[in-house]
Backbone as a chain_set.jsonl record, in Angstrom:
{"seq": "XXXXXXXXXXXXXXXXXXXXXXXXXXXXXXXXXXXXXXXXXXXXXXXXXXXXXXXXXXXXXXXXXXXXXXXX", "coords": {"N": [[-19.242, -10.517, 11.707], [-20.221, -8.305, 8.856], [-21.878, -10.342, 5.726], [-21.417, -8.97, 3.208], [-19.002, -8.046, 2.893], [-15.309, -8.303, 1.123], [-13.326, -9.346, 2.195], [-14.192, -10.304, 4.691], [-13.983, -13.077, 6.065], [-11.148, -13.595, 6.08], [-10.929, -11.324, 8.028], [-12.622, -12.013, 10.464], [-10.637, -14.538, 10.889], [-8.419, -13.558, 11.485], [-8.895, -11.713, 13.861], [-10.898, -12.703, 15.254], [-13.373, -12.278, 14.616], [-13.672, -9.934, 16.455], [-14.016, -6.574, 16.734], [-13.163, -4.834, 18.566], [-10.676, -4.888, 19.033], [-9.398, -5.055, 16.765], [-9.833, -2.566, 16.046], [-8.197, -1.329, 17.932], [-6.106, -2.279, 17.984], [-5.345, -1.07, 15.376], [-5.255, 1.319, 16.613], [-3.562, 1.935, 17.674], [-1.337, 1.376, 16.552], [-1.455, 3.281, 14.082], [-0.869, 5.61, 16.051], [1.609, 5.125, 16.442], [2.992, 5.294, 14.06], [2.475, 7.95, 13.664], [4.308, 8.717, 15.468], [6.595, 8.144, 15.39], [7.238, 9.795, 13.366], [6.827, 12.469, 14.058], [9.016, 12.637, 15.785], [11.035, 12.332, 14.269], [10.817, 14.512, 13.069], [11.447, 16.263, 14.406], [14.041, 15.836, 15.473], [15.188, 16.954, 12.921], [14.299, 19.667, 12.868], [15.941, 20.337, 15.09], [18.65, 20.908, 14.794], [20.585, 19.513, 15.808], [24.221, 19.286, 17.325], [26.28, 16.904, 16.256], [25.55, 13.323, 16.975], [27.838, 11.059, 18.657], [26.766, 8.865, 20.497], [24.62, 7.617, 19.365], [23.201, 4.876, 17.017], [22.28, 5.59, 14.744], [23.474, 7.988, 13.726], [24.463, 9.161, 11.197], [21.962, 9.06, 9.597], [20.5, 11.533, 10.404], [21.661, 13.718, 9.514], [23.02, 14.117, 7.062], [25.134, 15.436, 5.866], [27.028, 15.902, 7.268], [30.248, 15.343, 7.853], [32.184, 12.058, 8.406], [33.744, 10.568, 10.774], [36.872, 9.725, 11.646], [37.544, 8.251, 13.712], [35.655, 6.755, 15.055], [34.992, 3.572, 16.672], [33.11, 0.859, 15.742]], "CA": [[-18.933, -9.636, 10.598], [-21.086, -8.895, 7.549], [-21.233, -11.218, 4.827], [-20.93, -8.239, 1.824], [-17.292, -7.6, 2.691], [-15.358, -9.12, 0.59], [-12.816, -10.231, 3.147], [-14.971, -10.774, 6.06], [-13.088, -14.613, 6.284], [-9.622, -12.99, 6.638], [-10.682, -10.684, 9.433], [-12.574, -13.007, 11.39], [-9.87, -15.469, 10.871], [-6.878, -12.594, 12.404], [-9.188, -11.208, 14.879], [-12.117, -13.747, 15.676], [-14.916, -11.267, 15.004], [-13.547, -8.8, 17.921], [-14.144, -5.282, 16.301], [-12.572, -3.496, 19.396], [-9.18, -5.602, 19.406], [-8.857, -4.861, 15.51], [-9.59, -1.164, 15.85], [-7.334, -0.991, 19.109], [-4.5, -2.584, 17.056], [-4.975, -0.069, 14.129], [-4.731, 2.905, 16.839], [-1.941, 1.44, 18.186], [-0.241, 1.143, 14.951], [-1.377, 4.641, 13.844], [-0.119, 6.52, 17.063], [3.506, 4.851, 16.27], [3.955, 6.32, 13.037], [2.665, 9.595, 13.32], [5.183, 9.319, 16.797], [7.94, 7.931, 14.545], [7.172, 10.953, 12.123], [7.311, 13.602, 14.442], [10.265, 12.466, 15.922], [12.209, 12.316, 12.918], [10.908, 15.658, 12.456], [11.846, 17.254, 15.835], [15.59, 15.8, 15.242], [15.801, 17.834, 11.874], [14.331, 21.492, 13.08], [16.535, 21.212, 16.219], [19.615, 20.673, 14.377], [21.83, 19.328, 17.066], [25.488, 18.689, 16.875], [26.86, 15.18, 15.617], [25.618, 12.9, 17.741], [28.132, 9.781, 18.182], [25.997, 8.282, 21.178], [23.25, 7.007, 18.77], [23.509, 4.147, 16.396], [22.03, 6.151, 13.804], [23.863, 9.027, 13.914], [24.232, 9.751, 10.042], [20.709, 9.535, 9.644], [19.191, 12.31, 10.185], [22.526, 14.526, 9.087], [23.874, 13.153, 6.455], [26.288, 16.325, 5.082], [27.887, 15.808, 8.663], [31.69, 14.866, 7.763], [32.629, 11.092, 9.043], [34.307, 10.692, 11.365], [36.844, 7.992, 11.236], [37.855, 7.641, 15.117], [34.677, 6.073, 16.018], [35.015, 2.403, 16.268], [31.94, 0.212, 16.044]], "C": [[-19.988, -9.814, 9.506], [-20.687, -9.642, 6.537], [-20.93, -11.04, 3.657], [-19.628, -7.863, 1.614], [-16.672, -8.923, 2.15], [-14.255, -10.275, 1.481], [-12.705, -10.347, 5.021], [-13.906, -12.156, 7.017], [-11.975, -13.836, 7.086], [-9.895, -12.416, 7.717], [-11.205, -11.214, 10.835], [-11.503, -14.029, 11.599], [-8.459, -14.67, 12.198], [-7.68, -12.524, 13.637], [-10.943, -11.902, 15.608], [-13.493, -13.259, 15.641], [-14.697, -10.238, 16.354], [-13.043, -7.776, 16.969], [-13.077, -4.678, 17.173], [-11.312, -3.784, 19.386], [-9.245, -4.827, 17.756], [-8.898, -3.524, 15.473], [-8.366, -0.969, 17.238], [-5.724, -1.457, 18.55], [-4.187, -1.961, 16.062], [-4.594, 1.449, 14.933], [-3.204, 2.896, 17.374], [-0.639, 1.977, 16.838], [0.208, 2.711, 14.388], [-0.353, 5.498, 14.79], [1.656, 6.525, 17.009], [4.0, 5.447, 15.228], [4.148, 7.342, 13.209], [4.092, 9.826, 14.695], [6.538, 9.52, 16.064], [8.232, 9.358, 13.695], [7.67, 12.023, 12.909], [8.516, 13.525, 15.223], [11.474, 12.768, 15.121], [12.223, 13.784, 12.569], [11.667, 16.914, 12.946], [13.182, 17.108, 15.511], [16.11, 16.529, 13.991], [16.053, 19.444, 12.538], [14.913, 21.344, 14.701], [18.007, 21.377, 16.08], [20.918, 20.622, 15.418], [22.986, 18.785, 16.904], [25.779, 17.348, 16.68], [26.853, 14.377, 17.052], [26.381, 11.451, 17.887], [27.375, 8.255, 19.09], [24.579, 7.179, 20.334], [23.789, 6.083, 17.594], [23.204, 5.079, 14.648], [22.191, 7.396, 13.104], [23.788, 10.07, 12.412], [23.071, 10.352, 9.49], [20.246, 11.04, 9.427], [20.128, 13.914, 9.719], [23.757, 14.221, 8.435], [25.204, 14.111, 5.625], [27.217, 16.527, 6.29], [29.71, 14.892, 8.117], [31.691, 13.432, 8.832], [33.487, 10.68, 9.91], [34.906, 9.388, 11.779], [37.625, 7.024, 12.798], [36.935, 6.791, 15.756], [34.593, 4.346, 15.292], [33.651, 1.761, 16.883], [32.492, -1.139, 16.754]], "O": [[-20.537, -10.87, 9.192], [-19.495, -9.775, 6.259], [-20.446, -11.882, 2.901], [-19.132, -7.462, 0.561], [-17.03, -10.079, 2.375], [-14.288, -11.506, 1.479], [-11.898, -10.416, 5.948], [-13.365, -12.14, 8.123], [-11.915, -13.552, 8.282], [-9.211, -12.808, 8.662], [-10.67, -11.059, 11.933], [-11.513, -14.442, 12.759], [-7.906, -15.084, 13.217], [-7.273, -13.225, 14.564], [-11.787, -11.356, 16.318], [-14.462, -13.61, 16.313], [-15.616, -9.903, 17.102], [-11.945, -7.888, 16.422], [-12.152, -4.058, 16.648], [-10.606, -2.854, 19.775], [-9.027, -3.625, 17.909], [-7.964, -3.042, 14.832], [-7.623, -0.017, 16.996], [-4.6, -0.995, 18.75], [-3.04, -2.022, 15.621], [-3.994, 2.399, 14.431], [-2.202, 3.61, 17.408], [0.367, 2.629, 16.561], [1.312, 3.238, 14.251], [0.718, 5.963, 14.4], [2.532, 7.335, 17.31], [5.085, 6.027, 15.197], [5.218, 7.945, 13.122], [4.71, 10.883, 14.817], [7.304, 10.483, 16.045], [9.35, 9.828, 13.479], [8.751, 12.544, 12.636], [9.104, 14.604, 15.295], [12.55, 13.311, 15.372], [13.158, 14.341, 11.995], [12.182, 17.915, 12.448], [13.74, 18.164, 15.215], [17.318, 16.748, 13.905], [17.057, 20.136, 12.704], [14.446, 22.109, 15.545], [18.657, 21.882, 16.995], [21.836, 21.401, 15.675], [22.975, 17.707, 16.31], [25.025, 16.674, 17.381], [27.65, 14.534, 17.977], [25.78, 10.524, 17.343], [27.361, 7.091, 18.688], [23.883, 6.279, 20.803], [24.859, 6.461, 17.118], [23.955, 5.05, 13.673], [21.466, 7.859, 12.223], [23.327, 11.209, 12.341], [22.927, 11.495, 9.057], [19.734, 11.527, 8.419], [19.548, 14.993, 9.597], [24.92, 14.095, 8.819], [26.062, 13.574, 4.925], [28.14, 17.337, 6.21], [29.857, 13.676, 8.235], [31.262, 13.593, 9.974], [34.378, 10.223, 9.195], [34.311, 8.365, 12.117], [38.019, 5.868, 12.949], [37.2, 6.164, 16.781], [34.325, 3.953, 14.157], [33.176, 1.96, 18.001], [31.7, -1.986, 17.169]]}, "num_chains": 1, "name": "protein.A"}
């Protein structure tokens, strides 16, 4: 790594001087949000009935009435 950055140390230290591992762990990283994102996005514009199968059911429809038969 060069020695004008200012935290050269730190990234050799995480990633030992391996460029391709540290960019391969940032696309990694990237590809999960934007997946996370459009996910989240797809479950709004398809507006699908109350799902009780999913842990997170409120989530993503939260003016959905509670429903108080479902036992956790």
């Amino acid at each position: 790594m060069s020695s004008h950055l200012p935290n050269h140390r730190f990234i050799d230290r995480l990633y030992h001087g391996n460029v391709e591992q540290c960019l391969f762990i940032l696309k990694i990283s990237t590809n999960a949000v934007f997946y996370l994102l459009k996910r989240k996005k797809h479950l709004r514009e398809k507006k699908l009935p109350y799902n009780t199968n999913s842990l997170n059911f409120g989530e993503y429809y939260p003016k959905s009435p509670v429903r108080e038969d479902i036992i956790f």
